[in-house]
C-alpha positions as MATLAB code, in Angstrom:
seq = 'XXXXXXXXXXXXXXXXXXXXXXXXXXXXXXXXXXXXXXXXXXXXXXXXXXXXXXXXXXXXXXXXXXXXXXXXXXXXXXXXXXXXXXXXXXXXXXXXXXXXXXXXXXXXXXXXXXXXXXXXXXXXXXXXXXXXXXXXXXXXXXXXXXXXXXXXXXXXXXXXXXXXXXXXXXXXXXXXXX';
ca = [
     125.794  161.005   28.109;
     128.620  163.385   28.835;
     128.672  164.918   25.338;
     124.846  165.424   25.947;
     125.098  167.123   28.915;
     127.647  169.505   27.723;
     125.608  170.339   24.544;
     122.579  170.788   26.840;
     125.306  173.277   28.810;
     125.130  175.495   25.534;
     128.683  173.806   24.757;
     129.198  173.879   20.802;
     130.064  170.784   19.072;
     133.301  171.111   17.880;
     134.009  172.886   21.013;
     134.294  169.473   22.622;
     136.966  167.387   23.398;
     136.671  163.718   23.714;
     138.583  161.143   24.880;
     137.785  157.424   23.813;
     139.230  154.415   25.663;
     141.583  155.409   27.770;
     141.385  153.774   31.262;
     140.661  155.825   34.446;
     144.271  155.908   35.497;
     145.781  157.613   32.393;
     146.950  161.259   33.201;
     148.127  162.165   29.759;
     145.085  162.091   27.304;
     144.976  163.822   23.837;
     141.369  165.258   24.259;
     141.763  166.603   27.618;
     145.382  168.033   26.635;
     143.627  169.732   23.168;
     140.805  171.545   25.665;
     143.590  172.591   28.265;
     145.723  174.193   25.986;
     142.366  176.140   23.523;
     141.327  177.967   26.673;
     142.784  181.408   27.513;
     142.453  183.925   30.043;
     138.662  185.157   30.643;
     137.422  181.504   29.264;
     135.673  178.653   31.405;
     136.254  174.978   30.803;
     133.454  172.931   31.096;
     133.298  169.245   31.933;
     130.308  167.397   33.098;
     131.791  166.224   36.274;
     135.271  166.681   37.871;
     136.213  162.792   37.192;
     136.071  163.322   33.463;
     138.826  166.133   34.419;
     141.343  164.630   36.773;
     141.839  160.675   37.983;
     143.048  162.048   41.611;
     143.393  164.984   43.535;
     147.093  165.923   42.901;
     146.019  165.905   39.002;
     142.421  167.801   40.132;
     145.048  170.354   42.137;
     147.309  170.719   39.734;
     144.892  170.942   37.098;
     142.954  173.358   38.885;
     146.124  175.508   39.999;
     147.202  175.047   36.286;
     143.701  177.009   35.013;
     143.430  179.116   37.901;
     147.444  180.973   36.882;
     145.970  181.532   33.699;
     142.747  183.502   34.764;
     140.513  180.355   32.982;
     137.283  179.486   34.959;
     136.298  176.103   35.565;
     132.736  174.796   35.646;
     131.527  171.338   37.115;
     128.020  170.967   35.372;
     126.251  173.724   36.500;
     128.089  175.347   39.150;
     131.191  177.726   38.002;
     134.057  177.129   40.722;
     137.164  179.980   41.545;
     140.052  177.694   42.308;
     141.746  180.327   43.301;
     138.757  181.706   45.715;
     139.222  180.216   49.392;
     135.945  178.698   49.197;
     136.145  177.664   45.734;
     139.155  175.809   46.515;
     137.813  173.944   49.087;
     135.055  173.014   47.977;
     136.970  172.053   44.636;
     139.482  169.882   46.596;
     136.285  168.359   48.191;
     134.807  167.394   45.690;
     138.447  165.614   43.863;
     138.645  164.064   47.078;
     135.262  162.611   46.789;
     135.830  161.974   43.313;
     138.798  159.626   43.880;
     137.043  157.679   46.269;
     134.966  156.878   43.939;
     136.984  155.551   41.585;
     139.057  153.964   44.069;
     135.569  151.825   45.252;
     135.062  151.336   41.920;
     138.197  149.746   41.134;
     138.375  147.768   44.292;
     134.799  146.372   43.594;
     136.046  145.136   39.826;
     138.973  143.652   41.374;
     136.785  141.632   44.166;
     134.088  140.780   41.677;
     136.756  139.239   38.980;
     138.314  137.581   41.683;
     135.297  135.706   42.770;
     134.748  134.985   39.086;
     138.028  133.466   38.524;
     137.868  131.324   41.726;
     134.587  130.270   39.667;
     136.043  129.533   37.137;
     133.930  131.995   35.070;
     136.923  134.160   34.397;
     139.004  132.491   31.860;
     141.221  135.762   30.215;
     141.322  136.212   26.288;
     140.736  133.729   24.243;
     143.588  132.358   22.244;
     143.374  134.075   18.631;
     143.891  130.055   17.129;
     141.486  127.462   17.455;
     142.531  124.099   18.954;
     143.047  122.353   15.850;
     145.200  125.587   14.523;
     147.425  125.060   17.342;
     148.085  121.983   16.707;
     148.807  122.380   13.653;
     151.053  125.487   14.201;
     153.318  122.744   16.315;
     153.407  120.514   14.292;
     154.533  122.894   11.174;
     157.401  124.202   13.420;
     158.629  121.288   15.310;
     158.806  119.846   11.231;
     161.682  122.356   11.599;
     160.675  123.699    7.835;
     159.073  127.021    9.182;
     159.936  129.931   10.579;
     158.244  131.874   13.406;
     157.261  134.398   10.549;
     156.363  132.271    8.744;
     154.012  130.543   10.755;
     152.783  133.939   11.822;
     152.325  134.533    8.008;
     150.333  131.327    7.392;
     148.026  131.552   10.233;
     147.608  135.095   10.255;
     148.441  136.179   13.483;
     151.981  138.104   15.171;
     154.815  137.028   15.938;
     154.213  137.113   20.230;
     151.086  135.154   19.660;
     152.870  132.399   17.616;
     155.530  132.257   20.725;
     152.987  131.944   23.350;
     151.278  129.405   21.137;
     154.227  127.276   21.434;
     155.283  127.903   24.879;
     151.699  127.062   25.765;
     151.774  123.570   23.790;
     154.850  122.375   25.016;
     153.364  122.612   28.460;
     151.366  119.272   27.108;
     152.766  116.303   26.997;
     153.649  115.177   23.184;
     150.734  112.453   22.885;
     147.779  115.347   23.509;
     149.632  118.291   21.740;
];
């Protein structure tokens, strides 16, 4: 949706930077870092909306501050704001403020809905990467005392860590079930 809106800003292709899984509190992203540093003085950096920018207002501020030293323009959608205009300020710092409040509701809802799921009972984490019988099996190859934790990671296909927690997680169970 955002890559639409920017080519429906006139915004050419390979004049836009992406960034692709990242989570909403990571500052330093490879997309955003390749667009900040291809602008120059006289240019205007476009982003659909200023929480695909900055994840707070320090970073919006600093951002902003950042673009505004070096004579670049900075356009939310539509509207073209002048950080370094009064009123362009603050209505910029506004609008970050408003823009971390929303994340911050969105991250408090996720955290209240996946605790209500997990005093469910619906939220369960990962899967483990080995089936029941697998683990078992894995156990019972290393307690034989004939393998090595590589080379049970080897034989089963998985890493190292997940062999460990494999066996930290069966010696939790009594001998007669594991």
């Amino acid at each position: 949706m955002q890559r639409e809106t920017l080519l429906n800003l006139g915004i050419a292709a390979e004049r836009i930077y992406t960034d692709k899984g990242f989570t909403g509190t990571t500052r330093t992203r490879p997309g955003l870092d390749q667009a900040l540093a291809a602008v120059r003085r006289g240019d205007t950096l476009v982003v659909p909306k200023l929480d695909r920018l900055a994840r707070s207002v320090p970073d919006a501020r600093a951002i902003g501050d950042d673009l505004a030293a070096r004579g670049v323009r900075l356009q939310l959608g539509a509207s073209v704001h002048d950080p370094s205009d009064p009123m362009g300020k603050l209505f910029f710092n506004i609008l970050a403020t408003f823009a971390e409040f929303e994340a911050d509701l969105i991250r408090m809802r996720t955290r209240e809905g996946m605790a209500v799921a997990r005093a469910k009972g619906k939220l369960r984490g990962k899967k483990p990467k080995l089936s029941e019988r697998q683990q078992k099996e894995l156990r019972r190859m290393y307690d034989t005392g004939d393998y090595s934790i590589s080379d049970l990671a080897a034989v089963f296909s998985v890493s190292r860590p997940t062999v460990y927690r494999t066996l930290v997680r069966l010696a939790a169970v009594p001998a007669t079930e594991a």
